[in-house]
C-alpha positions as CSV (number, residue, x, y, z in Angstrom):
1,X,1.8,6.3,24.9
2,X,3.8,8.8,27.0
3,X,4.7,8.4,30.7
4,X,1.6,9.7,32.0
5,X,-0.5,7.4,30.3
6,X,1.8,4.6,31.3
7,X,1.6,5.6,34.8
8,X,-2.4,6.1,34.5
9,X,-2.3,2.5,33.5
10,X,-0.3,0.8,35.9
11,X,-2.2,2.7,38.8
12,X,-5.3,0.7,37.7
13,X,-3.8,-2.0,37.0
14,X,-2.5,-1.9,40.4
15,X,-6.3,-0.4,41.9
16,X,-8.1,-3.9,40.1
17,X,-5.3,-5.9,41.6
18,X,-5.7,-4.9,44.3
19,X,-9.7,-5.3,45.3
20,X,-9.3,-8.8,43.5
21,X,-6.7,-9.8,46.1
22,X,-9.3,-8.6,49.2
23,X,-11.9,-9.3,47.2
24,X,-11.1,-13.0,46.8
25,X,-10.2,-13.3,51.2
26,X,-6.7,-12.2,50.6
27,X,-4.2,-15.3,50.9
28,X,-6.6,-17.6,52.4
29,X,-6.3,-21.0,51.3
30,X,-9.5,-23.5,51.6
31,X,-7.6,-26.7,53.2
32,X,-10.8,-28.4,53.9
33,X,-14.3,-27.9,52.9
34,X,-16.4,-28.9,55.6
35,X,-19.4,-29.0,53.2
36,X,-17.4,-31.5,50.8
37,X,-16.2,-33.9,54.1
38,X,-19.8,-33.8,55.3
39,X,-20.1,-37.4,54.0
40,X,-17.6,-38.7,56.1
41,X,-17.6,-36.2,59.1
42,X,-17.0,-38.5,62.0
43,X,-20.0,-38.7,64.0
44,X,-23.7,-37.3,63.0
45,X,-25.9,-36.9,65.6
46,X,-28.8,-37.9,66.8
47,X,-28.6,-39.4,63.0
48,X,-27.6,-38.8,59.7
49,X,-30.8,-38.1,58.4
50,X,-31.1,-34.6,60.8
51,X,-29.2,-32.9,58.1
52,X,-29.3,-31.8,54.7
53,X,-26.8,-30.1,52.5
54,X,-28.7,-26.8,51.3
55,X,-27.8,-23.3,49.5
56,X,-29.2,-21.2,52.0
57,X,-29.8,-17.5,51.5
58,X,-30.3,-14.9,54.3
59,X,-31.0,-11.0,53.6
60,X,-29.4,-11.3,50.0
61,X,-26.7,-14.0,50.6
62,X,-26.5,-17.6,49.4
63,X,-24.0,-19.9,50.0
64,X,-23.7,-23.8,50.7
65,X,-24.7,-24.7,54.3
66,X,-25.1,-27.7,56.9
67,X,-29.4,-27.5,57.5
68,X,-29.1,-28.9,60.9
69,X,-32.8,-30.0,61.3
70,X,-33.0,-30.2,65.7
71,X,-30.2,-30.3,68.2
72,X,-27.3,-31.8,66.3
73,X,-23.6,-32.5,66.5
74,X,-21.3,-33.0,63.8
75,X,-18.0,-34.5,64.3
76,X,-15.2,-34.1,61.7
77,X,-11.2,-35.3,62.2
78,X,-8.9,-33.0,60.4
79,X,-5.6,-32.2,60.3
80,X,-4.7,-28.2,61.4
81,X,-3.0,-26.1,58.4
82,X,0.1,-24.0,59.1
83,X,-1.8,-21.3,60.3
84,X,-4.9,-22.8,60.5
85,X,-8.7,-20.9,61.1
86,X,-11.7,-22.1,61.1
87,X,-14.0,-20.2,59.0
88,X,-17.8,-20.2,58.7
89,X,-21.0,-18.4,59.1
90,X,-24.1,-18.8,61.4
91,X,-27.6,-18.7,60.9
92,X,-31.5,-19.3,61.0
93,X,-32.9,-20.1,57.9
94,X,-35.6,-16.9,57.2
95,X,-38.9,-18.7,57.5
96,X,-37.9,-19.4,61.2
97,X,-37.5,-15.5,61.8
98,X,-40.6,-14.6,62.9
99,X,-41.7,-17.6,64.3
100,X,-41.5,-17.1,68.0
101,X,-39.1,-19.2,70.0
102,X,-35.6,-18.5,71.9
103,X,-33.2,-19.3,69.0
104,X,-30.8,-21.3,68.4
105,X,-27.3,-22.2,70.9
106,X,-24.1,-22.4,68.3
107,X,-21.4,-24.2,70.0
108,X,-17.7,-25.5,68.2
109,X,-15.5,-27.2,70.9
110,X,-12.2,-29.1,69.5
111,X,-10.6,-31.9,70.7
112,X,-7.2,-32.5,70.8
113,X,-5.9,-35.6,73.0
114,X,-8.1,-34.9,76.0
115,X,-12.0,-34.0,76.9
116,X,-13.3,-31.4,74.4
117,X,-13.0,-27.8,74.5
118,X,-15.4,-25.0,74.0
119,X,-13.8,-22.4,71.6
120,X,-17.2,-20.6,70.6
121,X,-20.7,-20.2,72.0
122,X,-23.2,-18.2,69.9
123,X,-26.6,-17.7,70.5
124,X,-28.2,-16.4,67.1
125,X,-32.7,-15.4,68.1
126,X,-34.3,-13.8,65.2
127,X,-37.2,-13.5,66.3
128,X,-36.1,-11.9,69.3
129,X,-33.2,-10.3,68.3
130,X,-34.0,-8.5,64.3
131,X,-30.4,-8.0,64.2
132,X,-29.8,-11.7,63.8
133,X,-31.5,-11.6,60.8
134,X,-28.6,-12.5,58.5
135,X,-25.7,-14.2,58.1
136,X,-23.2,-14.4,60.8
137,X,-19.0,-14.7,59.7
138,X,-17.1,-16.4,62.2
139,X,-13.0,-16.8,61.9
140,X,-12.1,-19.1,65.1
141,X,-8.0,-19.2,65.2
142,X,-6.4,-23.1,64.9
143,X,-3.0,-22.0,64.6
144,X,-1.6,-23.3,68.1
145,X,-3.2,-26.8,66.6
146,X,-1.1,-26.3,63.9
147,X,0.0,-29.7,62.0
148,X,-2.0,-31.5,64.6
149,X,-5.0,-34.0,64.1
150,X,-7.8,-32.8,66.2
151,X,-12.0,-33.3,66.4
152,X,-13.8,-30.3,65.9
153,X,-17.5,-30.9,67.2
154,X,-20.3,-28.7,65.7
155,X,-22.9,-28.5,68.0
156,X,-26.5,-26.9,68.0
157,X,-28.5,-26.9,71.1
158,X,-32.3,-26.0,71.0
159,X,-31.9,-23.1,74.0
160,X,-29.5,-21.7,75.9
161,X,-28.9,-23.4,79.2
162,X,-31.5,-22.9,82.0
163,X,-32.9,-24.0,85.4
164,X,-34.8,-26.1,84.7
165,X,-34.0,-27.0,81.3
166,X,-35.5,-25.6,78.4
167,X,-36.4,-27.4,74.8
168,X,-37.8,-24.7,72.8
169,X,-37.4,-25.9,69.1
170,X,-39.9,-23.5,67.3
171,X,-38.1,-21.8,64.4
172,X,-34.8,-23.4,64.9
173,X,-33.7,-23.9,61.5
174,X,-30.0,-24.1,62.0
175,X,-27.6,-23.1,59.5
176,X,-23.6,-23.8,59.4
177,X,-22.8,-21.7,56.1
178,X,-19.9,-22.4,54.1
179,X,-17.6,-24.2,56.9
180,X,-13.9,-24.4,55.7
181,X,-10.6,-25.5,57.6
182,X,-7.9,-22.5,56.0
183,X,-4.3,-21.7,56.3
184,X,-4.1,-17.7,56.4
């Protein structure tokens, strides 16, 4: 081959390389699978039983997922990466989109040698709200937790907080797709 064939080459090369590389999340690496820790997360609440391990699809996508069944909380202890993110995806399982109710409450708070912390509060409604109608990617930064052991606390709450209290539960099938501990 001459040069320009040569160089016609190595610029694909280079083109494949890199979409594979962004393709694949960049230089993430998966430090803990949430979905493969499930077993021994910590704390399930109210029990156990509330949640099933599922592959969940929504508009298109599938991937593993927590089916958290009512108002839940998961607790898992892990160990922070060197720059460490959470990574995961929210949603409503489809045959609770056009049910009417008020959604689901998406909370992850992290504990780290004192009282819990909120670091995310997400309401997803899809009946309410169309544009919840899909997955929703979630990257919450870890990396000042860095080489520390902390609890990170999924939580689902049937509504948002109100006066006086609401427990609207209609459609609320809860999904925690594809949670992952990574070093970026």
């Amino acid at each position: 081959m001459k040069r320009p064939a040569w160089l016609l080459v190595g610029v694909v090369v280079a083109v494949l390389a890199a979409w594979w590389f962004f393709r694949s999340g960049g230089n993430e690496v998966v430090a803990v699978n949430l979905i493969d820790q499930f077993p021994t997360a910590k704390d399930r609440r109210p029990t156990p039983d509330e949640f099933e391990i599922v592959q969940a699809t929504l508009a298109g996508r599938t991937m593993p997922a927590i089916f958290a069944k009512g108002p839940s909380r998961i607790i898992y202890e892990v160990t922070v990466p060197e720059n460490g993110a959470l990574k995961f995806s929210l949603g409503i399982k489809e045959e609770g989109w056009t049910m009417q109710g008020d959604g689901v409450l998406f909370r992850v708070l992290i504990g780290a040698g004192g009282p819990p912390e909120e670091i995310m509060n997400v309401m997803v409604n899809p009946f309410g709200n169309p544009g919840d109608r899909s997955w929703h990617d979630m990257t919450l930064d870890l990396s000042e937790y860095s080489g520390e052991t902390v609890d990170l606390l999924f939580n689902t709450n049937a509504s948002a907080p109100a006066r006086p209290p609401r427990d609207d539960r209609n459609g609320d099938f809860a999904l925690w797709g594809d949670p992952r501990l990574v070093s970026q």
